[in-house]
C-alpha positions in Angstrom: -0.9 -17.7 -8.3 -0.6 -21.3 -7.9 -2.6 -23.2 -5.3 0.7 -24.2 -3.1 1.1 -20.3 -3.1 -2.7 -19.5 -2.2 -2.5 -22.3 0.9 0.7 -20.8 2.3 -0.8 -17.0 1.9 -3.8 -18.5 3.9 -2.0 -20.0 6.4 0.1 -17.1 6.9 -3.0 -15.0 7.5 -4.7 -17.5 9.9 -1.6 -17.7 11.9 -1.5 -13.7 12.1 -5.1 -14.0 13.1 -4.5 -16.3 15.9 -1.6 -13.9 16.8 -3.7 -10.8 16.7 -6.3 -12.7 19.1 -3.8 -13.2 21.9 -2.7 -10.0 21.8 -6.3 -8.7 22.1 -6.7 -11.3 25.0 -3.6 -10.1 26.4 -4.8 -6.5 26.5 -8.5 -7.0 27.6 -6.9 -8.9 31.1 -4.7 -5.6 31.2 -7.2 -3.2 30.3 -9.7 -5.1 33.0 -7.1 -4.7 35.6 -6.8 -1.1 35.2 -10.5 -0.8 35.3 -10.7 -2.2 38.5 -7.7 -0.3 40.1 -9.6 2.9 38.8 -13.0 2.1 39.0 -12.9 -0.5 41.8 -15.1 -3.3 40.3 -16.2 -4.3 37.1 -18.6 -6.6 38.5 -22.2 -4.9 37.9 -23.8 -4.0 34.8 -22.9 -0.4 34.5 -19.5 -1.4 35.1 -19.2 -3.6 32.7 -20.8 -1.1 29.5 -18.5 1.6 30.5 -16.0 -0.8 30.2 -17.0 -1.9 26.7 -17.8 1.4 25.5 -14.6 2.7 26.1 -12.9 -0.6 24.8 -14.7 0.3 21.9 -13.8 4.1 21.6 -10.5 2.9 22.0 -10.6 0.0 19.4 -12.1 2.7 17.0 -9.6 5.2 17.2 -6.8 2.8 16.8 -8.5 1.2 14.1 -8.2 4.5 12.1 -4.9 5.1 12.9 -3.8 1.6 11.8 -5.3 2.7 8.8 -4.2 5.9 8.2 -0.6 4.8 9.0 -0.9 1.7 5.8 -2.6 4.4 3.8 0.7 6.6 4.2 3.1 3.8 4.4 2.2 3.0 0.7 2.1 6.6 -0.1 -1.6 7.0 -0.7 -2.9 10.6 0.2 -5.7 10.0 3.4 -8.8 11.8 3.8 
């Protein structure tokens, strides 16, 4: 792989990156909004760890399904 190539594969990755981070930006102001509609505030502490807590449940979960759907898109057998 020349150098011109290994730039442009790293740009490509940073701007997917930067993508990615929107979209996660995007979805925490969504994900907040709903919290409040159901919960009512997200303004105290306990508040805010259930919030992150099932952020993270969530982020997990999708995580292995993202993975689980590469690992089957190149025909890999998953665990």
């Amino acid at each position: 792989m020349t150098f011109y190539e290994e730039v442009l594969e790293k740009i490509a990755a940073l701007m997917a990156a930067a993508f990615g981070l929107v979209a996660a930006l995007a979805w925490n102001g969504a994900i907040q909004e709903l919290f409040k509609q159901v919960f009512g505030t997200t303004e105290n502490l306990s508040a805010q760890l259930i919030y992150a807590i099932i952020v993270t449940i969530i982020a997990v979960l999708a995580t292995i399904m993202i993975a689980r759907a590469v690992s089957k898109a190149k025909g890999e057998k998953a665990e």
